[in-house]
mmCIF file as Biopython writes it, N, C-alpha, C and O atoms, coordinates in Angstrom:
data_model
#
loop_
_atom_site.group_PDB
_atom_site.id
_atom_site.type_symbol
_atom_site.label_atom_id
_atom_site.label_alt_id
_atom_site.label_comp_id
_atom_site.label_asym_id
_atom_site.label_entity_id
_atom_site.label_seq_id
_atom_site.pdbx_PDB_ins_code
_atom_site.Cartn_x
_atom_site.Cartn_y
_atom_site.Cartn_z
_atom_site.occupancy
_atom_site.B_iso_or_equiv
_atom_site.auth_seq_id
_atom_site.auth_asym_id
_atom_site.pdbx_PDB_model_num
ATOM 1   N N  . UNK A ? 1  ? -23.960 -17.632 23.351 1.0 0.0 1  A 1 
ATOM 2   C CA . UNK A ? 1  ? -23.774 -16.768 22.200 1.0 0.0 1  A 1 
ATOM 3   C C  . UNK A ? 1  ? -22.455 -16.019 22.362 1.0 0.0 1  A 1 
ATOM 4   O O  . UNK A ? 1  ? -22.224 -15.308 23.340 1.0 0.0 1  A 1 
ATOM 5   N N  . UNK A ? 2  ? -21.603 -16.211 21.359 1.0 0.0 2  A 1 
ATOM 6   C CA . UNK A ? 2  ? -20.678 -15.408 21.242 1.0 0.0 2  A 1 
ATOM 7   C C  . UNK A ? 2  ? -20.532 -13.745 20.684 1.0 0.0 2  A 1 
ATOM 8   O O  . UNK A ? 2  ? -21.493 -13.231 20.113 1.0 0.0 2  A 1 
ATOM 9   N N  . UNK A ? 3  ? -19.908 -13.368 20.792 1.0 0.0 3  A 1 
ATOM 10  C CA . UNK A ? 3  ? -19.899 -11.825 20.034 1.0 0.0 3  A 1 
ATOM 11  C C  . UNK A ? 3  ? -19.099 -11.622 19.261 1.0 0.0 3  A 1 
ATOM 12  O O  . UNK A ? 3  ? -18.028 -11.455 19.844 1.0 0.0 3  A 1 
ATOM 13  N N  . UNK A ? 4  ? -18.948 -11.484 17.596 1.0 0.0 4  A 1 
ATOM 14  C CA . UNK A ? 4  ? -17.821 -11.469 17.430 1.0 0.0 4  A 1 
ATOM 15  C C  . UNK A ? 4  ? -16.971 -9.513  17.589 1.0 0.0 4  A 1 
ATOM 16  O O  . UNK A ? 4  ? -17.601 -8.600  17.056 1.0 0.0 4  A 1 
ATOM 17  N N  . UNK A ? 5  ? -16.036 -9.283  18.102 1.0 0.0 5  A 1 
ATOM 18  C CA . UNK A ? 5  ? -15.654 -7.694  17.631 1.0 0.0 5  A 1 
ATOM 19  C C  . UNK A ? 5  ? -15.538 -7.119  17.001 1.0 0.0 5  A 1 
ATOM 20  O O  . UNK A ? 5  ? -15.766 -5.918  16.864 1.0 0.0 5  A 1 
ATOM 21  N N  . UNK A ? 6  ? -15.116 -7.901  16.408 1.0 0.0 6  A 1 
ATOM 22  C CA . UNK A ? 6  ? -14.991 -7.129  14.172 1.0 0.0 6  A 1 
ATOM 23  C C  . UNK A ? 6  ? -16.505 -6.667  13.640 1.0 0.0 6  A 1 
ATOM 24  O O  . UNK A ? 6  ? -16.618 -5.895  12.688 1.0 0.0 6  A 1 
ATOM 25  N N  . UNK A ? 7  ? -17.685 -7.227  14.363 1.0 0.0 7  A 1 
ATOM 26  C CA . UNK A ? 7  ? -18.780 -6.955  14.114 1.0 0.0 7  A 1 
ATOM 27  C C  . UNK A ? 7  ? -19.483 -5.859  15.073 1.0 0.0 7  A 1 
ATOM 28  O O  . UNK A ? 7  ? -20.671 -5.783  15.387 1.0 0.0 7  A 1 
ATOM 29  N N  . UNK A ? 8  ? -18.517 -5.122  15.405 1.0 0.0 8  A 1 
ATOM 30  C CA . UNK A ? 8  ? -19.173 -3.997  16.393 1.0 0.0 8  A 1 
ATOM 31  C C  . UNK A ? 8  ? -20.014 -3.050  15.258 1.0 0.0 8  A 1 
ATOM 32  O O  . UNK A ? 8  ? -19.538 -2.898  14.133 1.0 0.0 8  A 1 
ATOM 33  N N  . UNK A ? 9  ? -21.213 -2.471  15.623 1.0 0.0 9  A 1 
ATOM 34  C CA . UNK A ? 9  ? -21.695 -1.639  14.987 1.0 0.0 9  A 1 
ATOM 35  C C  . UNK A ? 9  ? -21.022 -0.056  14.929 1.0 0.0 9  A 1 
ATOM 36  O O  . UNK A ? 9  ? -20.468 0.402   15.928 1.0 0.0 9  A 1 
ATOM 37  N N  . UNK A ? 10 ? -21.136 0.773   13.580 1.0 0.0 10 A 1 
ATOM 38  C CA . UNK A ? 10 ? -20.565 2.306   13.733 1.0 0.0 10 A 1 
ATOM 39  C C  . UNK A ? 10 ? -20.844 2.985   15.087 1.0 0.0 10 A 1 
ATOM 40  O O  . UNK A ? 10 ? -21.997 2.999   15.516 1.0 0.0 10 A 1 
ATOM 41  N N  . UNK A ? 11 ? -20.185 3.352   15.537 1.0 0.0 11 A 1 
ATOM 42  C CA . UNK A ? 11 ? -20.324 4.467   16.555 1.0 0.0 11 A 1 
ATOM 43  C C  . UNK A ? 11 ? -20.107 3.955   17.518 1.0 0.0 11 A 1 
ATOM 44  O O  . UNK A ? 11 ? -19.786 4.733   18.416 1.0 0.0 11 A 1 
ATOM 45  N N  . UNK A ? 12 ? -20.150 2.325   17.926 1.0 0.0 12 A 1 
ATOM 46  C CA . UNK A ? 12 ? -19.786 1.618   19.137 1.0 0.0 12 A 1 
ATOM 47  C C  . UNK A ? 12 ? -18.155 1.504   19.496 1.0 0.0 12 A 1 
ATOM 48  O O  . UNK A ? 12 ? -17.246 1.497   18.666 1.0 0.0 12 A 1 
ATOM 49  N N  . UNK A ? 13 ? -18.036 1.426   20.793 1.0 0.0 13 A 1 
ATOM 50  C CA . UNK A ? 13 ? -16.628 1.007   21.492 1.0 0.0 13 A 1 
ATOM 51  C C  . UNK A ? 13 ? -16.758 -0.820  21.144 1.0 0.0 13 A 1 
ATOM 52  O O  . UNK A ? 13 ? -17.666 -1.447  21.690 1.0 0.0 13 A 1 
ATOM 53  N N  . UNK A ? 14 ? -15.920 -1.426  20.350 1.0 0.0 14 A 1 
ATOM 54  C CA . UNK A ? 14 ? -15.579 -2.837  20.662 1.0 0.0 14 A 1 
ATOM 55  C C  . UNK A ? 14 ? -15.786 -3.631  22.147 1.0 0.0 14 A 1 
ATOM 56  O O  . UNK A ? 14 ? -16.490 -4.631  22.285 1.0 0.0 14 A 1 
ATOM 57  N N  . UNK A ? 15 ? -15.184 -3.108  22.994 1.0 0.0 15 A 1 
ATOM 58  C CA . UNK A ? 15 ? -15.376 -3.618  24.136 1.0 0.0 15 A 1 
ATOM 59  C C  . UNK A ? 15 ? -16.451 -3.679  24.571 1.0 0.0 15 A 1 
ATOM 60  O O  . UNK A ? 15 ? -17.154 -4.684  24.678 1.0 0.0 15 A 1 
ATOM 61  N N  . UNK A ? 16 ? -16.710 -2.500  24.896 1.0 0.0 16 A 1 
ATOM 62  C CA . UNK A ? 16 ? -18.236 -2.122  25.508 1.0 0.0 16 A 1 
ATOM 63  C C  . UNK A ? 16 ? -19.347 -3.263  25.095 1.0 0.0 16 A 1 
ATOM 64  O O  . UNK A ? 16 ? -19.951 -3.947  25.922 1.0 0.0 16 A 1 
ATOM 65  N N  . UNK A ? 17 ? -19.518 -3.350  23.593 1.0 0.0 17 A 1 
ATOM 66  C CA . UNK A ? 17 ? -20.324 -3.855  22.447 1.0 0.0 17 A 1 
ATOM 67  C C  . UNK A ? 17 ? -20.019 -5.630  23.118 1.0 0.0 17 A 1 
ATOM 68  O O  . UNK A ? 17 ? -21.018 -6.282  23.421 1.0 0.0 17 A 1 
ATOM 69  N N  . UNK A ? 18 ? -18.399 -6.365  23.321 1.0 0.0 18 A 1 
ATOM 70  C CA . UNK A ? 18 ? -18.257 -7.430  23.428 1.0 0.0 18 A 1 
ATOM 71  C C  . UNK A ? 18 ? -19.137 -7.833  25.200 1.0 0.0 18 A 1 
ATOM 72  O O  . UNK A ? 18 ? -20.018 -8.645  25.481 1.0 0.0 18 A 1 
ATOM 73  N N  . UNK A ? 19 ? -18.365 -6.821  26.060 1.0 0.0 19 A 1 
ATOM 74  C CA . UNK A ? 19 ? -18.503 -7.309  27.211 1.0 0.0 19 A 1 
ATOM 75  C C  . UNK A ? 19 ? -20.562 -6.692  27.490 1.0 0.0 19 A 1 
ATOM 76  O O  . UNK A ? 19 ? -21.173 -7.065  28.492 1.0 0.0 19 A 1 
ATOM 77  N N  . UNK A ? 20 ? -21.009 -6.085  26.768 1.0 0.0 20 A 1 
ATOM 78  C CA . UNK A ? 20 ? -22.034 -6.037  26.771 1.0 0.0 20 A 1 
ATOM 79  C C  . UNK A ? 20 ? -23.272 -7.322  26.335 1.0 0.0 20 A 1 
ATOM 80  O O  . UNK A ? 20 ? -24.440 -7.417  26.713 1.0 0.0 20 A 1 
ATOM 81  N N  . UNK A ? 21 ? -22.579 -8.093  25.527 1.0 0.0 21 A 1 
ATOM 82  C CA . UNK A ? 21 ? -23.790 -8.793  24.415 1.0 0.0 21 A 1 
ATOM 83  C C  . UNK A ? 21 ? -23.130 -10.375 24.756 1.0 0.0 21 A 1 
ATOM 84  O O  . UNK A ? 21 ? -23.965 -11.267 24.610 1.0 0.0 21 A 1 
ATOM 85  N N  . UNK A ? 22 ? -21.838 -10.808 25.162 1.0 0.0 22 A 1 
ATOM 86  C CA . UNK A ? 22 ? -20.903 -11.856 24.966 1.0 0.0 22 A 1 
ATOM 87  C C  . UNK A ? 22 ? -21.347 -11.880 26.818 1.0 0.0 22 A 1 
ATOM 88  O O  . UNK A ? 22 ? -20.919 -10.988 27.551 1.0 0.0 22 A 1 
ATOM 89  N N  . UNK A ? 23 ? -22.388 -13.216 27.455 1.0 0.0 23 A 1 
ATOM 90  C CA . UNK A ? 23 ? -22.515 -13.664 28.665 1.0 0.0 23 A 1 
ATOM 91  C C  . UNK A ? 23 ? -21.424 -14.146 29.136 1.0 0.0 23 A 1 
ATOM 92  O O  . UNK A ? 23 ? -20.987 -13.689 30.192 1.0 0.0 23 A 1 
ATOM 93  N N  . UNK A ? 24 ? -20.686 -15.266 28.393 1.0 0.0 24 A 1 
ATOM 94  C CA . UNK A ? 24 ? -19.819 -15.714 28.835 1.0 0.0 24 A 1 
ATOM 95  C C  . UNK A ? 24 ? -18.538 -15.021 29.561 1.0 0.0 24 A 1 
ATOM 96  O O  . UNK A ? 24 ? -17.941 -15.665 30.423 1.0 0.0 24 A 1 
ATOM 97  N N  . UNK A ? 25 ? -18.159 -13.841 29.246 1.0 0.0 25 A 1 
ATOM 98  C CA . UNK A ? 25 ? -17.424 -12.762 29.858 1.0 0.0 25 A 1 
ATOM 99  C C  . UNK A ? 25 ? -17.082 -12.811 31.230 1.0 0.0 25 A 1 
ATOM 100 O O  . UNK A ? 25 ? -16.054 -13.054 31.860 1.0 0.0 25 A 1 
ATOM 101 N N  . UNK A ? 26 ? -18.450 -12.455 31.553 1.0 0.0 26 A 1 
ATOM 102 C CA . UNK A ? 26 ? -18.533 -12.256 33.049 1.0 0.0 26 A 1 
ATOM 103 C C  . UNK A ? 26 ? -19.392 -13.508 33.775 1.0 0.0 26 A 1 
ATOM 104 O O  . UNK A ? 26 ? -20.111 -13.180 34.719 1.0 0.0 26 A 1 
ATOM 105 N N  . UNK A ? 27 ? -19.362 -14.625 33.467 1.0 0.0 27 A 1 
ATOM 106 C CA . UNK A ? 27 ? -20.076 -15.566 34.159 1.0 0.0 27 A 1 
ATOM 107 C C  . UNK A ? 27 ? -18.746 -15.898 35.337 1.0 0.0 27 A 1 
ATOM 108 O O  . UNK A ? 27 ? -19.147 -16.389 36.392 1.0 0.0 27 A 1 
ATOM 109 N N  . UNK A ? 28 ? -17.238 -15.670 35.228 1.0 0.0 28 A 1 
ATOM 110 C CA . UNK A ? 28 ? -16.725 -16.142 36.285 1.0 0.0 28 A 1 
ATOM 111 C C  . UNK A ? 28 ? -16.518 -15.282 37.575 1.0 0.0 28 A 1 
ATOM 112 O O  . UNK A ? 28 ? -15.743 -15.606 38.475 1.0 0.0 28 A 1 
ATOM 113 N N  . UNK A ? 29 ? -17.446 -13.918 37.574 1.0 0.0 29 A 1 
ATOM 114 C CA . UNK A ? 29 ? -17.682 -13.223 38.419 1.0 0.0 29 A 1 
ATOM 115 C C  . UNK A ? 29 ? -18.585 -13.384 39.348 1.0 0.0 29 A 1 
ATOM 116 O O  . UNK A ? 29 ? -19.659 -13.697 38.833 1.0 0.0 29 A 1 
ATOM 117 N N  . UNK A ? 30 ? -18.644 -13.294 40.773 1.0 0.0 30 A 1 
ATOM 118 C CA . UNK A ? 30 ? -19.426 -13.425 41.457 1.0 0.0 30 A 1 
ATOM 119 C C  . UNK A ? 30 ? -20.876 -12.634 41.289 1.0 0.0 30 A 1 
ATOM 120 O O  . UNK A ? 30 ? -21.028 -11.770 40.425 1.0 0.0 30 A 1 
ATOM 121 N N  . UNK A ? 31 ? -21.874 -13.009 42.170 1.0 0.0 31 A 1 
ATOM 122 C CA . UNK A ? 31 ? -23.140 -11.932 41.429 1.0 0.0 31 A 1 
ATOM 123 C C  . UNK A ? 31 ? -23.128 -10.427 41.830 1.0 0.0 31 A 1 
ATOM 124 O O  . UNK A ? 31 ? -24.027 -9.674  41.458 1.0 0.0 31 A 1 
ATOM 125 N N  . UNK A ? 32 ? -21.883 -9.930  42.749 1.0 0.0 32 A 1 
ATOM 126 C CA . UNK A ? 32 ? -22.028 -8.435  43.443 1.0 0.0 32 A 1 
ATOM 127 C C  . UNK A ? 32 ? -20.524 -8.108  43.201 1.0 0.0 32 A 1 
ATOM 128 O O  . UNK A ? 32 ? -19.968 -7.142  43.724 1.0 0.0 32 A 1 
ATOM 129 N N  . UNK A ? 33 ? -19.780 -9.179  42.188 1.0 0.0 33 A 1 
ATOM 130 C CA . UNK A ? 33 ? -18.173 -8.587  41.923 1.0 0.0 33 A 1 
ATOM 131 C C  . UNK A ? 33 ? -18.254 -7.820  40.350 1.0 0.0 33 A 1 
ATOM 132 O O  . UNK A ? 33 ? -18.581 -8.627  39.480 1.0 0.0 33 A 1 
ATOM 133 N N  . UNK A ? 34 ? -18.060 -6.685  39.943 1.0 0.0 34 A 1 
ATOM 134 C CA . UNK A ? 34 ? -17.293 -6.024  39.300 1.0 0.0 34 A 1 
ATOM 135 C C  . UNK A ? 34 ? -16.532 -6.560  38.109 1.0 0.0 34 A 1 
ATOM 136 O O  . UNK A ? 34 ? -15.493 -7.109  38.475 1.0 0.0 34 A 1 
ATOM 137 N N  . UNK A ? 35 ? -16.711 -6.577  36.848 1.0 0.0 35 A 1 
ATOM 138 C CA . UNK A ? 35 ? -15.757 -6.803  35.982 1.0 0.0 35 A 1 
ATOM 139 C C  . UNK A ? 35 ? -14.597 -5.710  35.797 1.0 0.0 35 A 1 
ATOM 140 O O  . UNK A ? 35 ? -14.701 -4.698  35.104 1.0 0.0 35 A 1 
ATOM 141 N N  . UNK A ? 36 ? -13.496 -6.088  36.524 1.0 0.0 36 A 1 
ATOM 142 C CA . UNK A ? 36 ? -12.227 -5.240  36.569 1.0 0.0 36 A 1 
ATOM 143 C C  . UNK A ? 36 ? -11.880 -4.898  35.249 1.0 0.0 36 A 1 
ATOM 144 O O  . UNK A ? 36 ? -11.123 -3.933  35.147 1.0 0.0 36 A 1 
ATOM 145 N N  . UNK A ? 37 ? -12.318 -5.555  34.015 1.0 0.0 37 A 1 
ATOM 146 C CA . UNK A ? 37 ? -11.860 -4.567  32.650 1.0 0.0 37 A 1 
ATOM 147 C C  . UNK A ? 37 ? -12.849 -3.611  32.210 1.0 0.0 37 A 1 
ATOM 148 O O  . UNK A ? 37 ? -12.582 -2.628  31.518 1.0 0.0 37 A 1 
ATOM 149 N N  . UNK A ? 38 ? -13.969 -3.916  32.620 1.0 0.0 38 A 1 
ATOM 150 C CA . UNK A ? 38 ? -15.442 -2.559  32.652 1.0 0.0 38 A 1 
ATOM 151 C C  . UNK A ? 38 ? -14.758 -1.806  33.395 1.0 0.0 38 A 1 
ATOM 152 O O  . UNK A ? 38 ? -14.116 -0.995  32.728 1.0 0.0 38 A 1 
ATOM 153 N N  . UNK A ? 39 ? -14.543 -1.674  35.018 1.0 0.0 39 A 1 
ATOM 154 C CA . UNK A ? 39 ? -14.555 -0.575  35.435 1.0 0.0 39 A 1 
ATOM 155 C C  . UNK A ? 39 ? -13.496 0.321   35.019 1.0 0.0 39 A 1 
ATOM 156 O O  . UNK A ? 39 ? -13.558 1.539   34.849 1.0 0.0 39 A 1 
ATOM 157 N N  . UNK A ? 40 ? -12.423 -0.538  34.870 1.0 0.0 40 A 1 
ATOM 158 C CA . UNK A ? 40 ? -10.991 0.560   34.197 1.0 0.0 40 A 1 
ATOM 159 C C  . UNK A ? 40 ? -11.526 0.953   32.886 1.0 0.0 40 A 1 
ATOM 160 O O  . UNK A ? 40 ? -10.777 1.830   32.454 1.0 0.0 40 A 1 
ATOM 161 N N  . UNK A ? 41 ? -12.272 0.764   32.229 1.0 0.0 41 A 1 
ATOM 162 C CA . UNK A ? 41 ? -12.786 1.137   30.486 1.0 0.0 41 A 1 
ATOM 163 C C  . UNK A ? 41 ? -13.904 2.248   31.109 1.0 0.0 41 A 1 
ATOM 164 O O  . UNK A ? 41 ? -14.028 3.286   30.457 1.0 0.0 41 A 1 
ATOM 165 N N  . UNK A ? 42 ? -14.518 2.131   32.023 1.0 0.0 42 A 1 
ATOM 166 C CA . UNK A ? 42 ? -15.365 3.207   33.075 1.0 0.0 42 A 1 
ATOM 167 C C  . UNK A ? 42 ? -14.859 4.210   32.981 1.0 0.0 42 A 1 
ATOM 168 O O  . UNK A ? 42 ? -15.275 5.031   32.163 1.0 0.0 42 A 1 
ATOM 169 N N  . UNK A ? 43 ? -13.630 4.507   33.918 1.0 0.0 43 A 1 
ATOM 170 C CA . UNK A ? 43 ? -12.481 5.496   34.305 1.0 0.0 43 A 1 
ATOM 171 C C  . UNK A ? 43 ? -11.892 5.525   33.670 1.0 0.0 43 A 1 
ATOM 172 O O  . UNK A ? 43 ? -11.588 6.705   33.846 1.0 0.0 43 A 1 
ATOM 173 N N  . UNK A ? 44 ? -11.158 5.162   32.708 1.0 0.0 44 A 1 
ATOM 174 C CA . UNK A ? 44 ? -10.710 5.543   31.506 1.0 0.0 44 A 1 
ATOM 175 C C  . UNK A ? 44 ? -10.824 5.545   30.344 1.0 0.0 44 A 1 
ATOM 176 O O  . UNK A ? 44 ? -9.868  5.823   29.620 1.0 0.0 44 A 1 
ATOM 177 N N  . UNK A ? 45 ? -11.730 5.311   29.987 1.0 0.0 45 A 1 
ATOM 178 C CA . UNK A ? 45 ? -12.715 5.985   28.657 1.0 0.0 45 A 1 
ATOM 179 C C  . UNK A ? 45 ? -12.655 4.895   27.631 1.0 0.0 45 A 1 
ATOM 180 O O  . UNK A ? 45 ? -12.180 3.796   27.920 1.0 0.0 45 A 1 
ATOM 181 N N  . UNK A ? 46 ? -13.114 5.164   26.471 1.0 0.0 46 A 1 
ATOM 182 C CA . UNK A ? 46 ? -12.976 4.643   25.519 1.0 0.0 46 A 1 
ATOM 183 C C  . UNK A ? 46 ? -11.825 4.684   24.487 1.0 0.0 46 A 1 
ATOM 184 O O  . UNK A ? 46 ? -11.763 5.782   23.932 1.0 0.0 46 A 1 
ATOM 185 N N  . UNK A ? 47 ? -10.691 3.593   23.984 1.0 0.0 47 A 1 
ATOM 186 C CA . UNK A ? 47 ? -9.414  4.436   23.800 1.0 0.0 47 A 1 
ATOM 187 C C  . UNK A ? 47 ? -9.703  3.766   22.237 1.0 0.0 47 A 1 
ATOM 188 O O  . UNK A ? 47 ? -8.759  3.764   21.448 1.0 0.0 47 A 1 
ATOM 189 N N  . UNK A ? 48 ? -11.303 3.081   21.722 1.0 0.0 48 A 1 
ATOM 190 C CA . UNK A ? 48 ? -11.248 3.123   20.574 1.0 0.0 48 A 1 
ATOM 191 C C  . UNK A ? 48 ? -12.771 3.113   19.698 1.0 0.0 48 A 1 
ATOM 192 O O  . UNK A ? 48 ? -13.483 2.112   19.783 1.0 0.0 48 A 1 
ATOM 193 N N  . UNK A ? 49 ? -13.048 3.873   19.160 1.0 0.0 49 A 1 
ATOM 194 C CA . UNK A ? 49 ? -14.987 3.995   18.912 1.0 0.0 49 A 1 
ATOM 195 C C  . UNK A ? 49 ? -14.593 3.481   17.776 1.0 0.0 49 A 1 
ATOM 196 O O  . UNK A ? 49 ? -13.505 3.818   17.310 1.0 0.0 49 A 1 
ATOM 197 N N  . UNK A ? 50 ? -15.603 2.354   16.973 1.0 0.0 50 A 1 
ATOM 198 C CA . UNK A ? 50 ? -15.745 2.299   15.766 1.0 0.0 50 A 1 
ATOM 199 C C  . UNK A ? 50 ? -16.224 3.182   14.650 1.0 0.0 50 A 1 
ATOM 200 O O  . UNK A ? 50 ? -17.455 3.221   14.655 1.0 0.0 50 A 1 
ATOM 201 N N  . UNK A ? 51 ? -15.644 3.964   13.616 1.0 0.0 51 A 1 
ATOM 202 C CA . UNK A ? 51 ? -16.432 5.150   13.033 1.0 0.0 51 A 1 
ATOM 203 C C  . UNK A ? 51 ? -17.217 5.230   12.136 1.0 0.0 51 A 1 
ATOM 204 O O  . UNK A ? 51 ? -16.798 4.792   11.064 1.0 0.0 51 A 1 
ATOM 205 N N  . UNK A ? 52 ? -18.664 5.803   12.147 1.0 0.0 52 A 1 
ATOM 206 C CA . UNK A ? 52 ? -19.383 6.002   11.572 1.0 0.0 52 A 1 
ATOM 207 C C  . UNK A ? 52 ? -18.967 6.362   10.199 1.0 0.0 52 A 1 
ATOM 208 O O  . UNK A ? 52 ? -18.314 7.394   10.047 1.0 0.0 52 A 1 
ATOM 209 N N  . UNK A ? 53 ? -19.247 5.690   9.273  1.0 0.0 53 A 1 
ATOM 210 C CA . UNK A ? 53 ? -19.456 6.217   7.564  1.0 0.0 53 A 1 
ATOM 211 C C  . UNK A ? 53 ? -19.276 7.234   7.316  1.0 0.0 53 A 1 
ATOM 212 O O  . UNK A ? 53 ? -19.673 7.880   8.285  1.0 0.0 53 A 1 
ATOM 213 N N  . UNK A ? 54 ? -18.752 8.138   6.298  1.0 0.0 54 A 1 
ATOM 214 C CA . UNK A ? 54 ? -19.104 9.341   6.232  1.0 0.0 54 A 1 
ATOM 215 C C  . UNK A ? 54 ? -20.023 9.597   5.423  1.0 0.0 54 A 1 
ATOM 216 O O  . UNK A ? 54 ? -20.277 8.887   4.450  1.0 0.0 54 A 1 
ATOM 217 N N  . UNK A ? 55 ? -20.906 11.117  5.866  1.0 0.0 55 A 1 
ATOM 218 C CA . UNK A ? 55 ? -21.632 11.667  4.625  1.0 0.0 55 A 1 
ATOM 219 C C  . UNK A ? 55 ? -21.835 12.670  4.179  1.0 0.0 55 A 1 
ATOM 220 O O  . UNK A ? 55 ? -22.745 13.494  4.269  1.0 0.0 55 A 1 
ATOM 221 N N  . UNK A ? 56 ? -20.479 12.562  3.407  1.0 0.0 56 A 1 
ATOM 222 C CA . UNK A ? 56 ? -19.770 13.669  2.851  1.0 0.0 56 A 1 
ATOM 223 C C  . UNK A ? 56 ? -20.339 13.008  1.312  1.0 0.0 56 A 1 
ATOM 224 O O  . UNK A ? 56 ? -20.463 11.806  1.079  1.0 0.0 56 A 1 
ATOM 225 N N  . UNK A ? 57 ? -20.622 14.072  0.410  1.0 0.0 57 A 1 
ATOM 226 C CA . UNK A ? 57 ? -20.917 14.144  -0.610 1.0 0.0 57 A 1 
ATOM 227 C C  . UNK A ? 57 ? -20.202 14.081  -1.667 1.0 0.0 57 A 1 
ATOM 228 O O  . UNK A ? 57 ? -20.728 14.187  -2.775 1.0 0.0 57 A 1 
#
């Protein structure tokens, strides 16, 4: 199963959402290695949230 990003839900980080739901990602990691673009998105945050709708009247 793929993920697509454009389909991240409101309030989600893209990434997070891809490398969360998309297996294929991290299958070339060993079973006790670290995905080096998680942990830097770890420590340095989220640099993009998808935004919730507004509901403003």
């Amino acid at each position: 199963m793929t993920v697509d990003a454009q389909k991240t839900p409101p309030g989600q980080c893209p990434q997070c959402w891809q490398h969360a739901y998309d297996k294929s990602i991290h299958r070339k990691l060993g079973p006790r290695e670290d995905c080096p673009e998680c942990v830097d998105h770890m420590v340095n945050g989220h640099p993009h949230i998808v935004p919730k709708p507004s509901r403003w009247w």
